[in-house]
N, C-alpha and C positions, 0 to 999 in steps of 0.2 A: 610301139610304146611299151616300155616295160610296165610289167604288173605289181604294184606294190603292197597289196591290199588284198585278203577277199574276206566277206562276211558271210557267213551262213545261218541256216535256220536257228541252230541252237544259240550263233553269235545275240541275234536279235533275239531269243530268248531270255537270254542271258540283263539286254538292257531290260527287258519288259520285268521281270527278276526284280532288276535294280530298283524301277520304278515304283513297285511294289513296298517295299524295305522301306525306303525312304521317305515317300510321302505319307505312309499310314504310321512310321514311327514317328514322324512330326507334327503328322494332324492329332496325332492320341497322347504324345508326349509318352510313348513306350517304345521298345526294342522291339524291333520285326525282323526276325532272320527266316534263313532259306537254305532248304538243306541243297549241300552241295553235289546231290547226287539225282539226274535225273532219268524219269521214266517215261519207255517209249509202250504208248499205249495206243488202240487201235481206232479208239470212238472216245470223240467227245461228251461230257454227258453234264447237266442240272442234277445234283444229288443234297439230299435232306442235310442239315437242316434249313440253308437258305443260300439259293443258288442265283447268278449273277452273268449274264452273254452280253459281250459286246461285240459286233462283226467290223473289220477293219475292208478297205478298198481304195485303190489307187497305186499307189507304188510296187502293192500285192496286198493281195487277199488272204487276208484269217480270220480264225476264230477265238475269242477270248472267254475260259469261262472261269468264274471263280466261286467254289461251292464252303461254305463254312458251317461248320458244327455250331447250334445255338449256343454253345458257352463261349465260342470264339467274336460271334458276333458280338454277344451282347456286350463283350470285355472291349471290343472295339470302340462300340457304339455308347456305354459310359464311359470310356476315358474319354474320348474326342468330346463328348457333351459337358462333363466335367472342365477341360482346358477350356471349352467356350466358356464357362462359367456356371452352369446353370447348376442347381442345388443340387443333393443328390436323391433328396425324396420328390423330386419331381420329376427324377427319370423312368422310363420303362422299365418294367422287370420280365416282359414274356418277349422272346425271341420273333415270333408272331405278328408284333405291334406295328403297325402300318412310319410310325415314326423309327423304328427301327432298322425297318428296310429303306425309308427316305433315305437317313443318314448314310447307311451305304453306300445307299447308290449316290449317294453327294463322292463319299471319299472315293470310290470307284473313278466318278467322271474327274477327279484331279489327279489319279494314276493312270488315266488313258491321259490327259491332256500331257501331263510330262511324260508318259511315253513318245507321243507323236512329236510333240516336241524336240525330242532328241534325237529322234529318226531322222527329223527334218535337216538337225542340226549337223550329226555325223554322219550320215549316207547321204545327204543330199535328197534325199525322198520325199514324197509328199503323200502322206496317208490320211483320210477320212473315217471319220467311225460313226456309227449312230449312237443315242443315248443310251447308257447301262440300265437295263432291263437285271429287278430285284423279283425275286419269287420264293415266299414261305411255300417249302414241298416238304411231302412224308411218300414222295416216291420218287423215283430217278425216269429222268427224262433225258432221253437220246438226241442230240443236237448234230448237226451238220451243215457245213457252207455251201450255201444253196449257188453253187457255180462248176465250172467244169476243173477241177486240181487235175493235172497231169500226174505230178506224183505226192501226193498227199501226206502227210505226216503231221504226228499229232505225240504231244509230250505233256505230262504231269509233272508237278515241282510242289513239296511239300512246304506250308512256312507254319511257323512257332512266334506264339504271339508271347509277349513277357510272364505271361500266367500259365505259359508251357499249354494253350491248347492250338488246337490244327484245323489249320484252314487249306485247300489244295486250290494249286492255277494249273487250269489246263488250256491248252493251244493248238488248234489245229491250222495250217497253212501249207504253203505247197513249198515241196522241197528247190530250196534256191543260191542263189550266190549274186550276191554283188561284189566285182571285181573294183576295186581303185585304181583307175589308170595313171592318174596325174595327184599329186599332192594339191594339198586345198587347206585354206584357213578356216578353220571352227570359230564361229560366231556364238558368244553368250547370247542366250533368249535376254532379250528386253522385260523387265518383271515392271509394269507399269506401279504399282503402288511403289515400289523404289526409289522408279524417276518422281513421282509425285513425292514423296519423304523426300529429297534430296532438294526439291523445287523449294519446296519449304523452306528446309534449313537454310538455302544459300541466300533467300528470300529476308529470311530473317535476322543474318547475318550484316546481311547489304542494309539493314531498318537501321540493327545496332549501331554501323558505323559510323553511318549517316549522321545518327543521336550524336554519337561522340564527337564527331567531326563539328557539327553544330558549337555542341559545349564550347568545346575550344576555342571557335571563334567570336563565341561571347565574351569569353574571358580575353582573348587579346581586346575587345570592345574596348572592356574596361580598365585594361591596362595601357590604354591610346596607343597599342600595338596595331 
């Protein structure tokens, strides 16, 4: 069979990248970019001022860490609290704040979910992760994937939040490839609040007509149509 396809380490870096971007710049209603140049470093690590691990397992094994500077956080964590609506003197103001790292680790676990998501969706894979673990540190803590890596590799990627400050994603995983041997169709995720809005409207449409249809045959009634 010919080979038409192969993805590698950095390829799947690259969507986790994406996933990144996307979902914190629509949960905060700001711009999240990623510089486009990445680094190969040797050890994963938890660094100040609030660090975030999530391990991955099944289609393969990593490490996800993602460490942000208090000013990068808290810019996160009042936009995304502000789009919910809530006032803005009733947000946190210290980095520290036990609701500051919830929120986080909230928008964290919808950047793993559509990550796996998409893995699922373009490689065909099936990835598991545990819940994103949030931790205020003022020192750096060495992280490693407690399993056997043949050949291990590990990447840093810089992102810039709209207020120009810096958050880092690092990754460790074992050096791989998946080949495409046979072309396949990519299936859009099912977004259930969607199908439910849609359920609605067609719901509501079928009431309308109904109404009108009614009307109508009132008026032929009365016109001994």
């Amino acid at each position: 069979m010919k080979k038409t396809k192969t993805i590698t380490t950095d390829d799947i870096l690259l969507k986790l990248c994406q996933s990144i971007s996307t979902v914190l710049s629509t949960a905060t209603d700001s711009q999240i970019g990623y510089s486009a140049m990445v680094q190969k470093i040797n050890k994963t690590s938890l660094k100040p001022d609030i660090g975030c691990f999530v391990l991955f397992d099944g289609g393969f094994t990593g490490l996800v860490v993602n460490n942000f500077s208090q000013q990068a956080a808290l810019e996160l964590y009042q936009n995304y609290m502000l789009k919910m609506g809530i006032p803005e003197d009733d947000l946190a103001i210290h980095h520290s704040s036990d609701e500051v790292a919830d929120v986080l680790g909230e928008l964290m676990n919808q950047v793993v979910g559509d990550f796996t998501s998409k893995i699922r969706r373009e490689l065909r894979i099936s990835i598991m992760q545990n819940q994103p673990k949030m931790l205020a540190l003022n020192k750096q803590i060495l992280l490693s994937v407690d399993t056997n890596l043949d050949r291990p590799q590990a990447r840093r990627v810089s992102f810039t939040t709209a207020k120009g400050n810096i958050f880092y994603l690092e990754l460790a995983m074992d050096k791989t490839e998946f080949i495409q041997l046979e072309d396949f169709e990519q299936h859009e995720d099912l977004d259930p609040d969607s199908i439910i809005e849609s359920t609605k409207k067609a719901q509501a449409e079928k009431e309308t007509a109904s109404a009108s249809a009614e009307v109508d045959l009132d008026l032929l009634d009365e016109l001994g149509l």
